[in-house]
C-alpha positions in Angstrom: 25.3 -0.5 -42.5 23.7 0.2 -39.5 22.3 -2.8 -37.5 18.4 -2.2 -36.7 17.8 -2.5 -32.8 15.4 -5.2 -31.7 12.4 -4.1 -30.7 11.3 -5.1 -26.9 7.8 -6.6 -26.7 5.7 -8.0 -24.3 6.4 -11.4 -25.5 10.3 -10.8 -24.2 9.4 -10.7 -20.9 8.8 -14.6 -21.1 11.7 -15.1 -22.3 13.6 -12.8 -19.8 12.0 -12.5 -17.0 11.1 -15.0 -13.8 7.0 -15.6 -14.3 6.5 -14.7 -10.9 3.9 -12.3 -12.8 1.6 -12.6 -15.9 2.0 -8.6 -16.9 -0.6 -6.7 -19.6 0.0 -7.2 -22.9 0.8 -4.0 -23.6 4.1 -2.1 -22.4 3.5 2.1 -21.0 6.9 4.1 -22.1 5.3 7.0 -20.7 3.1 9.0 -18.4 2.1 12.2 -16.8 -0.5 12.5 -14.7 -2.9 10.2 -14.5 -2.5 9.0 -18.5 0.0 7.0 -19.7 1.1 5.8 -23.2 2.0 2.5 -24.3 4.8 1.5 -27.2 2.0 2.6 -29.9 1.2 5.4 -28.8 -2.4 4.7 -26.8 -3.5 6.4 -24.4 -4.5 5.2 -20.8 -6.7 6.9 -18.1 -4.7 5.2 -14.7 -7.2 4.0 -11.9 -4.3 2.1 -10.3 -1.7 4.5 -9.3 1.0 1.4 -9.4 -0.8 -0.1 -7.1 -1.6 3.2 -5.1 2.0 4.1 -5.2 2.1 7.1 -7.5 0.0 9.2 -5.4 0.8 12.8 -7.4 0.1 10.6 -10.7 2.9 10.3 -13.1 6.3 12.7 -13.2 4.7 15.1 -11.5 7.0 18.4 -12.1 7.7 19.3 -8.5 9.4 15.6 -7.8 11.0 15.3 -11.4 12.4 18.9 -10.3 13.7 17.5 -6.3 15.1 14.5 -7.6 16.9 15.9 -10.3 18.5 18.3 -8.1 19.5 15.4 -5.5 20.8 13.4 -8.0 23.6 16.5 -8.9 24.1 16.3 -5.3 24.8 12.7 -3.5 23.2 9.5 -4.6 24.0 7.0 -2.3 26.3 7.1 0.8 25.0 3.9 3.0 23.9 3.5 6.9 27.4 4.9 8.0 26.3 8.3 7.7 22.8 9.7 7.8 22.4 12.6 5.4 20.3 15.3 5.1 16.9 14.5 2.8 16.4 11.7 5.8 16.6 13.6 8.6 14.3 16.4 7.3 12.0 13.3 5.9 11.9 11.8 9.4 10.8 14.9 11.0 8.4 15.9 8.6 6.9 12.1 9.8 7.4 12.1 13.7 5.5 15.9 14.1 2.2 14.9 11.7 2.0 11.4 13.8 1.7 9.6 16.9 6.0 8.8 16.2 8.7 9.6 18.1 11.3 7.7 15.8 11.6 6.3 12.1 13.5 3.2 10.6 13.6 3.9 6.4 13.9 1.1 4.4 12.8 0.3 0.8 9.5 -1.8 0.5 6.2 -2.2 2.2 7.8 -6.0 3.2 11.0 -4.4 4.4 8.9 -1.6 6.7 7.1 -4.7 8.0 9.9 -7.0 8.3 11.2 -4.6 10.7 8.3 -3.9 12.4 7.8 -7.8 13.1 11.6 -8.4 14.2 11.6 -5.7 16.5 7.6 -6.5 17.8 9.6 -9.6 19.1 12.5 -8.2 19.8 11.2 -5.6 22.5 8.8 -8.1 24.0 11.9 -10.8 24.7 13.9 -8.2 26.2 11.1 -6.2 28.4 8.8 -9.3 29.2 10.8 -12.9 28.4 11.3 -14.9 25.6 8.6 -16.7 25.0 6.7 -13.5 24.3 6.4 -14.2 20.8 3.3 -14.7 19.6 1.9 -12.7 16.5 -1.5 -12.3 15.8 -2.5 -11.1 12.0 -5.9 -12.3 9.9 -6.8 -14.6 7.4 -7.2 -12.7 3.5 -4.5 -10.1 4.9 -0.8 -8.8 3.4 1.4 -7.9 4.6 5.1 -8.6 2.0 6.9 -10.9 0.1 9.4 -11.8 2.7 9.2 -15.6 4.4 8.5 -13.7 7.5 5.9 -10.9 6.2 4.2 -13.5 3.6 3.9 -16.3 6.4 1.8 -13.6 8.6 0.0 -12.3 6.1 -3.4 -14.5 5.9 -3.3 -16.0 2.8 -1.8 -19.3 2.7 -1.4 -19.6 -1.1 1.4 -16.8 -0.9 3.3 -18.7 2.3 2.6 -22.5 1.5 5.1 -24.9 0.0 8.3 -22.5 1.0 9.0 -25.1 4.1 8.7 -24.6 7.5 6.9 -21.3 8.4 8.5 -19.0 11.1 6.4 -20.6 14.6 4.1 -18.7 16.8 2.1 -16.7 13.9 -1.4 -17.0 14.8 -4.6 -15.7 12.7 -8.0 -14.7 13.6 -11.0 -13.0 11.9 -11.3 -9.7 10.4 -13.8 -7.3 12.1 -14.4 -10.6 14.7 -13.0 -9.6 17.8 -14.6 -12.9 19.9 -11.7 -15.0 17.5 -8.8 -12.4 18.9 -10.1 -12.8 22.8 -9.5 -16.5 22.0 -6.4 -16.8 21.1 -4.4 -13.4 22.9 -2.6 -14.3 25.9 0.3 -13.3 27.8 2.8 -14.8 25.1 1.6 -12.6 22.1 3.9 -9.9 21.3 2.1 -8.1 18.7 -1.3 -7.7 16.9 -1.0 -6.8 13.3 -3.2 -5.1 11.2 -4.1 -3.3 8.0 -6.9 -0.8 8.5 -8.3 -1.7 5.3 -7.6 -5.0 3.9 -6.3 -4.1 0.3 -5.1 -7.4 -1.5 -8.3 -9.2 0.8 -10.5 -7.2 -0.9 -10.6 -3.6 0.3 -12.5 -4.7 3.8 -12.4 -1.5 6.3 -11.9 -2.1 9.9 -14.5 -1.1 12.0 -14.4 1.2 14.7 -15.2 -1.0 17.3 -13.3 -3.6 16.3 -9.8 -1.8 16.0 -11.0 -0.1 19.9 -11.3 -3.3 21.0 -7.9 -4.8 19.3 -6.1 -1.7 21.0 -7.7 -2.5 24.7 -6.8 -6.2 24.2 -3.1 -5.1 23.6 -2.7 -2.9 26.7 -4.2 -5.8 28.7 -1.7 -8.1 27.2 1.0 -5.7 26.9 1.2 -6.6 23.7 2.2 -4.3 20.9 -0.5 -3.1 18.3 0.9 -3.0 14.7 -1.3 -0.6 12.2 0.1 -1.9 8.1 -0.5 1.6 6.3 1.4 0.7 3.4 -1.6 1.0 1.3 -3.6 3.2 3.3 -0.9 5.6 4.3 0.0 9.4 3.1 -3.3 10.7 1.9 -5.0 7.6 0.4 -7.8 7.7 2.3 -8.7 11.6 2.9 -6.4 11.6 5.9 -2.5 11.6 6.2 -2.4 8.1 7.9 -5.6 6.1 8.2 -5.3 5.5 11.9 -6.3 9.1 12.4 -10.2 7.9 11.3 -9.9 5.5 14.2 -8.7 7.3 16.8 -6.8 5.1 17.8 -2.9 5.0 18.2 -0.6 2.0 17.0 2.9 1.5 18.9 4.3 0.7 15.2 2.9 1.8 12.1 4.5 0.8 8.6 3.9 2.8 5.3 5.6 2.4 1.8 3.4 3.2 -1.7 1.9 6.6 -1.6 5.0 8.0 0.7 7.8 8.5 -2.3 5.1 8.6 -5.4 6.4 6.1 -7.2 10.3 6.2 -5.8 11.3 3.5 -3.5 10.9 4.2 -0.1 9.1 2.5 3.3 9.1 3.7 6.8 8.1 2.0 10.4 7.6 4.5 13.1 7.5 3.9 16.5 7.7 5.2 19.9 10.1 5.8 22.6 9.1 2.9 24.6 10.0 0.4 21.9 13.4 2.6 21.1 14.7 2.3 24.8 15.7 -1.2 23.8 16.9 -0.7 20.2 21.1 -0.4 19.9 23.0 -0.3 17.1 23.4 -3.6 14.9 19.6 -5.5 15.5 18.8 -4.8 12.1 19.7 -2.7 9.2 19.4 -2.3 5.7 21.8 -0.8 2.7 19.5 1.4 0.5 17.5 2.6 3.4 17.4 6.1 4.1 19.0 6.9 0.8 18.9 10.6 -0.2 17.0 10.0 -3.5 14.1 8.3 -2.4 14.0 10.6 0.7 14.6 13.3 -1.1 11.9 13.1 -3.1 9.4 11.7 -0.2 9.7 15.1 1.4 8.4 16.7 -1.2 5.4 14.1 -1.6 4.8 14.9 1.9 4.9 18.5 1.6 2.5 18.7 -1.3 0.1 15.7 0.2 -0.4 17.1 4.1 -2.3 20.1 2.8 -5.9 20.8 2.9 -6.1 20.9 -0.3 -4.9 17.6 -1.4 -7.1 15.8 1.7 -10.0 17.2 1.7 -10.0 17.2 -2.6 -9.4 13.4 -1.8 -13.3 12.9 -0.5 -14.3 15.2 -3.5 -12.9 13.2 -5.9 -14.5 10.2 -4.0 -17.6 11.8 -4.5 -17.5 12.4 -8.0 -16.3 8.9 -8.6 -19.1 6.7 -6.6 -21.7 9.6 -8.8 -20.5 8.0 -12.2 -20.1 4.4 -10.8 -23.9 5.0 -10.1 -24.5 6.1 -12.9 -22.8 2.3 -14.6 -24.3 0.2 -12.0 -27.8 1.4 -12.8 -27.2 0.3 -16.8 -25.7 -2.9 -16.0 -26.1 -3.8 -12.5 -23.1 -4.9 -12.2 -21.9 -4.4 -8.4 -23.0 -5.8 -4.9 -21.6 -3.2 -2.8 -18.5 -0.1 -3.1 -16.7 -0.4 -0.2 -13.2 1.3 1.6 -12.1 5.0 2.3 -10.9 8.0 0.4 -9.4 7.0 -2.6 -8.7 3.2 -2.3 -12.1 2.0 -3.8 -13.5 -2.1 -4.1 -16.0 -2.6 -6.1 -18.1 -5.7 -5.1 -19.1 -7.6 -8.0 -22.4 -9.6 -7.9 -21.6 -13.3 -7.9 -23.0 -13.9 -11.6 -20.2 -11.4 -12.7 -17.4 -12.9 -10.3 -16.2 -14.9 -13.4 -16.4 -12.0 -16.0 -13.8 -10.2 -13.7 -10.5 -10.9 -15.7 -12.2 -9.9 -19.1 -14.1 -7.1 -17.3 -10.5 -5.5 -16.5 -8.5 -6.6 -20.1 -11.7 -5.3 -22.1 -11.2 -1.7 -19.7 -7.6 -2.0 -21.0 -8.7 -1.9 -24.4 -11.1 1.1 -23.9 -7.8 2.9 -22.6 -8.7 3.0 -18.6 -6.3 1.2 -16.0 -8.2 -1.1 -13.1 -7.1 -3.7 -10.8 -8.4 -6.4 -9.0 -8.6 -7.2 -5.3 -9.1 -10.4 -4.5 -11.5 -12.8 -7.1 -14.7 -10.5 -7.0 -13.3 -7.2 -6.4 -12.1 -4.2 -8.7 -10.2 -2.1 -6.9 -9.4 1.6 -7.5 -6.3 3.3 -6.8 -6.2 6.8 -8.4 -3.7 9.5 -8.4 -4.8 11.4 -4.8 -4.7 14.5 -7.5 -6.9 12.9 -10.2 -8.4 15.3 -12.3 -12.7 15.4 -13.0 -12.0 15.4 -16.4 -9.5 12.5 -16.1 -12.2 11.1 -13.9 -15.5 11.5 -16.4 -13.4 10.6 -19.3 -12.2 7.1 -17.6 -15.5 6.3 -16.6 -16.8 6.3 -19.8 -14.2 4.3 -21.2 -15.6 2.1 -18.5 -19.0 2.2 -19.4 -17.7 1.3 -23.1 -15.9 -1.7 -21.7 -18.6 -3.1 -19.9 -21.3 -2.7 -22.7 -18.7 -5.1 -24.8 -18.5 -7.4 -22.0 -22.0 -7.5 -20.7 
C-alpha cells in the first residue's frame, strides 16, 4: 500500500520555520507573468514583483531559456576563477553607468555591506583612520546585516542585537541643514537611497541629493547611492541616479538586476579601486555563473527603449485607475515615487484599515504590499500588461468596497 504524502500547508511553516516572518496564508506553486497560482488553484494579479525583484514578471521564457542552458554548462566554480557570464555581466554594467569596476555578490545587504567596508576602507588608507564616520537617515534600509541594519534608520530593525558598530550617524531625509551639521572631516561616506522604499516610498529631491554630492566633495567624503530597489528599470530609467544627475562614487543594486535569481552588485570607480588588493573582502556565491548568467539577459531585455519608456506608460495607466478608486472611496492622501515603484498615502482615518485593506486585496486575487504603517506600495512587473493592469485594479476596487 502506497503511503499518502503529507500535504504542506501554510500552518507548517510555524512549525518549521524561524518566525522572523508572518507569511500569507496562502502558498503560490506557480507563476508566469504577472499572475500566479496558489495550492488551490487561485489565481493572483502580482503588484509586488517579490518585492520589486521579478522585474520581467514570473518565468519569463527568455531567462527560463539562459538559465537552463548555464545550468548544462557550469554551476558553481567559486572566487578562484572568474568565468564567463560575470565578466560579460560586468561590462554590460560599467558601459550603461558612471562604473569603472563591479564587486558581485548575492543580496541587496551583501552589495551594501561591501560598499560600507570599503567606504571605510579607502578613507583610512587615503585620508587617516579616524575617517570613519557614516552618515545614512532616519526611516531608511539598507540590509539585514549588523552593519547594513545598524545604518539603516530604523532602530527597531538594529536595537537589542548589542553594541552597534560606532561612528554611524543619521540625519533628515530631504533636510540638508541636519547633514551640514553633522559632516565633518571624519565622515567617510554619505549613504543614500534615492527613494526611500521600506520608509515609505519618499523620493529625494533634486536639490537635496545636489547639495549631498557638493557636501561630499567638500569633505572628501564618499557619496553612496542604495539602488537596490530603485535600480535596473524600476523607475523609467536604468539606475535612478540618472534622474538626478548626479553621480555616486559607489552605487549598490540587487532586486530587479537577476529577476528573481540571486544576485547584487556595488560599482565603483577607479579612485576607490587604486587601494583595493586581493583579500579585503570576498564572498563564495558571488559572481556565480547562474545568477550572472541570467542577469545578462535581464539587462539585455530591460536597457531598451522599449521596456523604459513603456515603464512611465504603464505608470500612467496605473495612477488613471487609482483615480478612478480614490474618487469612490477617498481613500488616499497623496501617490508618491517614480516609475514603477508606487506608495500610496493613506488618509490617517484609513491608516488602521491598512492590514485588512491588503489581506481583503488577497482574497479578490491581486498581490499589494505595504511600506511603512500608512503606505501601499506597488511593485509591478517593469512588463506588466494593461490588461493585467485593468483587471488587478478591479479586484482592487472589489476589495476595498468590502473593506470600506
Amino acid at each position: 500500500m502506497i503511503a499518502k504524502k503529507k500535504l504542506i500547508t501554510r500552518d507548517s511553516f510555524d512549525k518549521l520555520i524561524l518566525p522572523f516572518y508572518d507569511p500569507a496564508s496562502f502558498i503560490p506553486i506557480k507563476g508566469k507573468g504577472s499572475r500566479i497560482w496558489d495550492q488551490q488553484g487561485k489565481e493572483y494579479i502580482d503588484f509586488s514583483s517579490g518585492i520589486a525583484v521579478t522585474s520581467l514578471g514570473h518565468c519569463h521564457p527568455l531567462l527560463n531559456k539562459i538559465l537552463s542552458q548555464q545550468s548544462k554548462k557550469l554551476w558553481h566554480i567559486s572566487n578562484i576563477f572568474t568565468n564567463e557570464p560575470a565578466l560579460r555581466l560586468a561590462k554590460k554594467l560599467i558601459s550603461s553607468s558612471f562604473a569603472s569596476r563591479v564587486f558581485f555578490a548575492n543580496s541587496g545587504a551583501e552589495a551594501n555591506e561591501a560598499a560600507f567596508k570599503i567606504a571605510r576602507y579607502y578613507s583610512s588608507k587615503v585620508y587617516h583612520l579616524k575617517k570613519n564616520k557614516i552618515i545614512s537617515f532616519y526611516n531608511s534600509f539598507h540590509g539585514r546585516t549588523f552593519f547594513t541594519v545598524s545604518v539603516g534608520g530604523q532602530s527597531k530593525y538594529s536595537d537589542y542585537f548589542g553594541p552597534k558598530p560606532p561612528s554611524i550617524m543619521h540625519a533628515v531625509f530631504n533636510k540638508i541643514s541636519t547633514i551640514k551639521d553633522i559632516i565633518d572631516n571624519n565622515t567617510a561616506a554619505v549613504v543614500m537611497e534615492l527613494i526611500q522604499g521600506e520608509g515609505g516610498i519618499i523620493p529625494a529631491t533634486i536639490p537635496f541629493v545636489r547639495e549631498i554630492r557638493k557636501l561630499c566633495n567638500k569633505y572628501n567624503a564618499l557619496l553612496i547611492f542604495d539602488e537596490v530597489q530603485t535600480g535596473i528599470g524600476r523607475t523609467g530609467k536604468l539606475y535612478a541616479y540618472e534622474h538626478y544627475k548626479v553621480k555616486p562614487d559607489i552605487l549598490t543594486i540587487a532586486k530587479s538586476l537577476g529577476g528573481g535569481f540571486p544576485i547584487s552588485a556595488m560599482l565603483t570607480t577607479n579612485k576607490i579601486i587604486s587601494v583595493i588588493k586581493p583579500g579585503i573582502h570576498g564572498t563564495t556565491y558571488g559572481g556565480n555563473p547562474l545568477a550572472c548568467s541570467v542577469a545578462e539577459s535581464v539587462m539585455d531585455i530591460i536597457n531598451t527603449k522599449k521596456i523604459l519608456l513603456g515603464v512611465e506608460k504603464k505608470l500612467k495607466k496605473i495612477l488613471f485607475e487609482l483615480e478612478i478608486i480614490n474618487k469612490r472611496f477617498g481613500l488616499f492622501k497623496e501617490i508618491r515615487g517614480k516609475g514603477l515603484l508606487i506608495g500610496i498615502v493613506l488618509h490617517s482615518e484609513f491608516v488602521k484599515k491598512i492590514h485588512d485593506i491588503i489581506r481583503l486585496a488577497f482574497l479578490e486575487g491581486v498581490i499589494f504590499l505595504t511600506a511603512g504603517h500608512n503606505v501601499i506600495r506597488l511593485a509591478p512587473s517593469l512588463i506588466i500588461s494593461k490588461k493585467d493592469i485593468t483587471e488587478g485594479m478591479k479586484r482592487f476596487y472589489r476589495a476595498l468596497e468590502k473593506c470600506l
